[in-house]
N, C-alpha and C positions, 0 to 999 in steps of 0.2 A: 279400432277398425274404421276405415272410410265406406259410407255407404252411396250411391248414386243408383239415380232413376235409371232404368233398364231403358232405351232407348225412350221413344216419348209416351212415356206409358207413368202412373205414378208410383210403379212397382220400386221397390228400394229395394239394392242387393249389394252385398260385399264386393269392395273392389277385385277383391279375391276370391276366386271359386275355383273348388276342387273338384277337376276333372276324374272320373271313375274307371277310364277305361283301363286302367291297371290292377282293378279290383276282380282278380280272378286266383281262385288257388289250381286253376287246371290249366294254365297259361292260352295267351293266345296272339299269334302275330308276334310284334316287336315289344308287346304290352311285359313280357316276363312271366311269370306267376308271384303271387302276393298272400303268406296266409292270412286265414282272417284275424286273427290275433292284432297284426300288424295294422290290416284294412281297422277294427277299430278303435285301435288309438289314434290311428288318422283322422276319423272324424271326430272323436271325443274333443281333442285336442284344437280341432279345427273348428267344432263348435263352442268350444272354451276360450276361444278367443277372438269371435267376432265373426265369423266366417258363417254366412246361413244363407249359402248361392253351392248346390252340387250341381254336375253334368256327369247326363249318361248316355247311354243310347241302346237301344234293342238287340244292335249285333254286335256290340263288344260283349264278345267269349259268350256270344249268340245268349244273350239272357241273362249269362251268372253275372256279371255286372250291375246289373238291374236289382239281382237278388241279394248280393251281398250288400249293397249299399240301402238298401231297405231293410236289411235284418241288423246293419250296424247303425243305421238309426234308431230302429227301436220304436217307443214311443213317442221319440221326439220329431218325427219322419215327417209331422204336420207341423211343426215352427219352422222349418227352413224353406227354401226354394227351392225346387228339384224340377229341373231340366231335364229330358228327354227325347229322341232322335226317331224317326221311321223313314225308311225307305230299303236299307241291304236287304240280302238274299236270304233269308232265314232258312231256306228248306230248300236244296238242290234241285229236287225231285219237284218240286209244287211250281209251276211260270205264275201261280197268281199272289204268293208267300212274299213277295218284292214288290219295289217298285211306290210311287205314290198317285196308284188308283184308289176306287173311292172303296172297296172291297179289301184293298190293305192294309190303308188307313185304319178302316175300323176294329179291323180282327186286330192289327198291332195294339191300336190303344189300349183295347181290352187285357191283351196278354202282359204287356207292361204293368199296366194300375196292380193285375193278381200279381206280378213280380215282384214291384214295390211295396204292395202292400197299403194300396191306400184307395181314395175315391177319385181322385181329380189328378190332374199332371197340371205345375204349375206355367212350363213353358214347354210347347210341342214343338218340336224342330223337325222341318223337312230336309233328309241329312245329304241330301243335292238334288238338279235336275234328274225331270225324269223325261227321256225327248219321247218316252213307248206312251204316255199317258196328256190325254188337254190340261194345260195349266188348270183350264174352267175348274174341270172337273175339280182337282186334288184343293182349289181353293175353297168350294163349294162343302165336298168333305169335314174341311177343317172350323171352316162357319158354322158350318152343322154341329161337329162339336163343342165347340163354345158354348153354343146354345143349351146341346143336354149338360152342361155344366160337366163336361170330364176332362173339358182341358180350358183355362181362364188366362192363355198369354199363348200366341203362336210364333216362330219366328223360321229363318232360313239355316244352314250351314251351306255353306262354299257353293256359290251362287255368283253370276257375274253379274260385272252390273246391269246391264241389259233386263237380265230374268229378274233382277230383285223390282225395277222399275217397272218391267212389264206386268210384274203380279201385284204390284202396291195400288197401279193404276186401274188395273183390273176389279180389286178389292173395292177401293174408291166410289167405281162406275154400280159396284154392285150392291152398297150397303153393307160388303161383308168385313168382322172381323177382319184388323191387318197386322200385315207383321212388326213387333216390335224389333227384334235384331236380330244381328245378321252372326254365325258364328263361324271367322275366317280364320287362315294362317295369316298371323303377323306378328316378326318377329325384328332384329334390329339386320337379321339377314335377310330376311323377306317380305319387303317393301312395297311391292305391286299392286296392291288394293288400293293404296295410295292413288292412284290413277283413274282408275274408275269407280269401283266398288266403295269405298270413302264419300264420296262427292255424292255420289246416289245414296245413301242409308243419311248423311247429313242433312240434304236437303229432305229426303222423305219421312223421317224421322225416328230410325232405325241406329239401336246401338252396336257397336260393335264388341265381340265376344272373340278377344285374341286364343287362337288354341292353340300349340306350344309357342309359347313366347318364348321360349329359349332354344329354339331351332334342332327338337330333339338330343337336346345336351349339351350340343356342341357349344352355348355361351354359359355354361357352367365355369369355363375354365379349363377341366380336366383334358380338354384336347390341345393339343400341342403338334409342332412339325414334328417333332422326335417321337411321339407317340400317341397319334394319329388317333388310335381305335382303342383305349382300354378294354381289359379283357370283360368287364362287367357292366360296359356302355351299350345302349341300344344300338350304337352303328355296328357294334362288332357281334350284334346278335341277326340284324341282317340280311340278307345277298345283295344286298343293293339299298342303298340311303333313299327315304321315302320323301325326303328335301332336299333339291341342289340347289347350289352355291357355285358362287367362287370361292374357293377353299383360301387362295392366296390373298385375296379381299378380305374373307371370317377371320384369316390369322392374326391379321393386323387388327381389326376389331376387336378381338379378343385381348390383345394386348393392351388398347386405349382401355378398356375395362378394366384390363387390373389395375392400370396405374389411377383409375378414378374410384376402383374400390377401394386402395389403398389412400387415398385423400378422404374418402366419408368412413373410414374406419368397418368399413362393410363388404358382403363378395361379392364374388363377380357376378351371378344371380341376381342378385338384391339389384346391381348397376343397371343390367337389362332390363328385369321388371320396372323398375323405379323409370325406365323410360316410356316404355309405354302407360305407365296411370298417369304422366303428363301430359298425354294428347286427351283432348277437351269430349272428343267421337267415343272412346274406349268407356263400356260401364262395367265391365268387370273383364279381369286375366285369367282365361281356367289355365294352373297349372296340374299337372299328371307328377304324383309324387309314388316312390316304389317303397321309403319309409316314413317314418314321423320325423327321424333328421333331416329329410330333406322338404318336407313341411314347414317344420318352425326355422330352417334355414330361406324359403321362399316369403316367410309371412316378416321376413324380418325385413321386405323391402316398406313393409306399411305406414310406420309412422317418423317417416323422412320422406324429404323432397331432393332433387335433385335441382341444381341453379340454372336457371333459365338459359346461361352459358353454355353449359353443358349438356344440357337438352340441343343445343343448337349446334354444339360441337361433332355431337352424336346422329343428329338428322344429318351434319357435311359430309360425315367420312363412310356411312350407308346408305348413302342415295342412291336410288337404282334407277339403270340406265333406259330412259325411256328410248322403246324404239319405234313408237309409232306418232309423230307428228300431231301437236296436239293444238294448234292455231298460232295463232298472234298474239 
């Protein structure tokens, strides 16, 4: 297993980190259901072989996410890194259960740590803007936790660059704790962070934490023009794909993938991932796995490279079209 510093911080984490939001047996969203049988040989297995980077968040399957991957931890729930999210709606009925005021923040953390089962939360994420609340404030909050020690790394999720720049600088100005990274969609079909959000975590010193790198399945492979939507695919569990594309753009990608799985003796999976652990910004890829096959089929992009060629092959043919004018 490849380890790398969490943005600039001297925290070390698996290039690889197992996203939890699929960790529910009561289903939720696009997530499926997962028993826990399943849920722990996923981390057994994940932690058998290098992997000590989990993500979660509060409101996946509102809590059980939090809870089963703290009880499929176990005792070992303090040798790993474990990630954590606040900001959704926890409670329809409650306007203050949301949001990142300083009155959320703290009730969240609190109810997290009893979930997981521990003292501290290794990395807090604020899991987006919140335009009802002051930046101040929600930075202020988060300082403050630092401080009582229940959370020891903070960072953003899906944040533009504007807002990650305006709170670093903020942070900066104030002596407070800052964010170490940022946790965004980037995939080989969605390229956009590239643009702004990249350039700002680069410079400010913010890693990036790719969440589905494989664009909700679709660069597994299993999609095709002839059969679009497998019956056991998250798209066709759906009303509507939670990521667009150009479908006629992904297909052809998809196709350079196989033919370059097919030359490193590896899948199409392993091709995607293995793109993104080349870019220098990336410190770890959470993938969202539904068994242990698709697990030790994800972890199998770890001890191979992909040729610098082909890395370049792969930036030409999904370059996204910028349409806003960006100098000279």
């Amino acid at each position: 297993m490849e380890y790398r510093n969490l943005g600039n911080s001297g925290l070390k984490v698996s290039v690889i980190c197992v996203g939890a939001m699929t960790f529910t047996e009561k289903g939720w969203r696009s997530a499926g259901r997962m028993p826990f049988s399943e849920i722990q040989k996923v981390v057994d297995y994940a932690i058998d072989n290098g992997v000590n980077f989990f993500d979660t968040a509060d409101i996946y399957a509102f809590g059980e996410s939090e809870q089963l991957l703290g009880k499929a931890l176990g005792s070992r729930k303090n040798d790993v890194i474990i990630a954590t999210k606040v900001r959704g709606v926890m409670d329809e009925k409650d306007p203050n259960n949301r949001g990142l005021s300083r009155y959320h923040i703290f009730k969240s953390v609190d109810e997290s740590l009893k979930r997981l089962g521990r003292d501290y939360i290794d990395l807090y994420q604020v899991h987006w803007w919140d335009n009802h609340t002051p930046i101040e404030e929600t930075l202020e909050a988060l300082n403050d936790l630092v401080r009582m020690e229940k959370v020891r790394y903070i960072g953003i999720s899906d944040f533009a660059g504007w807002q990650i720049t305006k709170s670093v600088l903020l942070q900066e100005m104030k002596n407070y704790s800052k964010f170490i990274s940022a946790q965004m969609y980037y995939s080989l079909l969605g390229r956009d962070i590239e643009f702004e959000v990249v350039p700002a975590c680069e410079d400010l010193g913010l890693g990036i934490l790719p969440w589905s790198p494989l664009a909700g399945g679709f660069l597994t492979g299993k999609y095709t023009k002839d059969a679009p939507h497998p019956q056991d695919s998250r798209y066709a569990r759906m009303e509507r794909p939670f990521l667009r594309f150009d479908f006629e753009k992904a297909y052809f990608i998809v196709d350079e993938l196989k033919k370059l799985a097919e030359k490193y003796n590896a899948s199409v999976s392993q091709v995607a991932l293995n793109w993104l652990k080349a870019k220098p910004y990336v410190s770890s890829i959470i993938i969202g796995v539904r068994s242990l096959q698709q697990l030790k089929d994800n972890l199998g992009c770890v001890n191979w490279d992909l040729s610098g060629e082909d890395v370049e092959y792969l930036d030409e043919i999904s370059a996204p079209e910028r349409r806003i004018h960006s100098g000279f």
